[in-house]
C-alpha positions as CSV (number, residue, x, y, z in Angstrom):
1,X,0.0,0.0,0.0
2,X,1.4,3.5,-1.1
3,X,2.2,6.4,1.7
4,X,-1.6,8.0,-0.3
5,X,-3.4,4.7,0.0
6,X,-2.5,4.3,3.6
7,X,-3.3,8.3,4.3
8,X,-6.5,8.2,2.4
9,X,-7.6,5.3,5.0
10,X,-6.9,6.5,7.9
11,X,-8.6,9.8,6.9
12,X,-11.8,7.9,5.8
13,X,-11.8,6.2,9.2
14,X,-11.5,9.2,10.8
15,X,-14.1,10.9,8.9
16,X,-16.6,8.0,9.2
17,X,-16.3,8.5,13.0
18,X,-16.8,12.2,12.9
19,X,-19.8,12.1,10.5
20,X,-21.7,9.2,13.3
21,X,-20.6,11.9,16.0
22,X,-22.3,14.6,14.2
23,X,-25.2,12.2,13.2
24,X,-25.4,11.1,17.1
25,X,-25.4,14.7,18.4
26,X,-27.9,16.6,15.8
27,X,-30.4,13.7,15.1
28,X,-30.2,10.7,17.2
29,X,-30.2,12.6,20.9
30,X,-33.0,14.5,19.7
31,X,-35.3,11.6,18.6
32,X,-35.6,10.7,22.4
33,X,-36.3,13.8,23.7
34,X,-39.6,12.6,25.8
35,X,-37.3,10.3,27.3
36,X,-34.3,12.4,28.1
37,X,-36.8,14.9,29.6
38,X,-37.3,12.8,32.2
39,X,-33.8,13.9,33.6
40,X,-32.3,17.4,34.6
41,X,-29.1,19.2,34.0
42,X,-28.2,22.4,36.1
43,X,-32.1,22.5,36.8
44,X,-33.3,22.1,33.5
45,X,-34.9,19.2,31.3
46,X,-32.1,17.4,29.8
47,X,-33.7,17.7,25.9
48,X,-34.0,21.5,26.4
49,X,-30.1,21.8,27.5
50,X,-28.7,19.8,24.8
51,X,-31.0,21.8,22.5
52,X,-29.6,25.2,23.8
53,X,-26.3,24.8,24.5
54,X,-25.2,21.1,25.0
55,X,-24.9,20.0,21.2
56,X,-23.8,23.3,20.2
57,X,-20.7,22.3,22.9
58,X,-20.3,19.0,21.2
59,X,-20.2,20.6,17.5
60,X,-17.0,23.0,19.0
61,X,-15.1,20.1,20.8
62,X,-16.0,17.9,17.5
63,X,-14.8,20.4,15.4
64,X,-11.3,21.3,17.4
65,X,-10.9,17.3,17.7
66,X,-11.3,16.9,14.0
67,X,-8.5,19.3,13.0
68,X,-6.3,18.0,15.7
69,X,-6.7,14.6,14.9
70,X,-6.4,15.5,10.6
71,X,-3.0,17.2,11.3
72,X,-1.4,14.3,13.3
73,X,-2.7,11.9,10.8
74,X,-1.1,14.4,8.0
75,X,2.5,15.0,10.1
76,X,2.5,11.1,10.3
77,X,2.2,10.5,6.7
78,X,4.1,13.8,5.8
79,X,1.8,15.7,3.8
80,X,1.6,18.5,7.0
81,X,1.2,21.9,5.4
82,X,3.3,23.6,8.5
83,X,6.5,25.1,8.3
84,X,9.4,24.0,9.9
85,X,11.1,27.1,11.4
């Protein structure tokens, strides 16, 4: 397997698991929202947090995650675009 073959597949593996991420927090949580209302968190119904601020948290950590994650997997395989000072 080329260095591009073996890059490309441990992109794609990253990206499948930051798309079922995304799919868990802005579809999937929400599609149990009776249920989750059933619990609090800081005094409000669980559903209404993660609405509000909760997935909006996720999306931010998700997104720094991603690009950490891309630029290790890039170093590794040496197509980084930082410069060496």
């Amino acid at each position: 397997m080329s260095n591009k073959d073996a890059h490309w597949a441990k992109t794609r593996g990253h990206m499948i698991v930051t798309l079922v991420l995304w799919f868990f927090f802005s579809l999937v949580l929400f599609m149990f929202g009776t249920e989750l209302n059933t619990m609090s968190f800081l005094g409000y119904p669980l559903a209404y947090y993660m609405t509000a601020q909760g997935s909006l948290l996720a999306f931010v950590v998700i997104l720094f995650w991603t690009a950490n994650k891309q630029e290790k997997i890039d170093e590794e395989f040496g197509f980084s675009e930082r410069e060496d000072d």
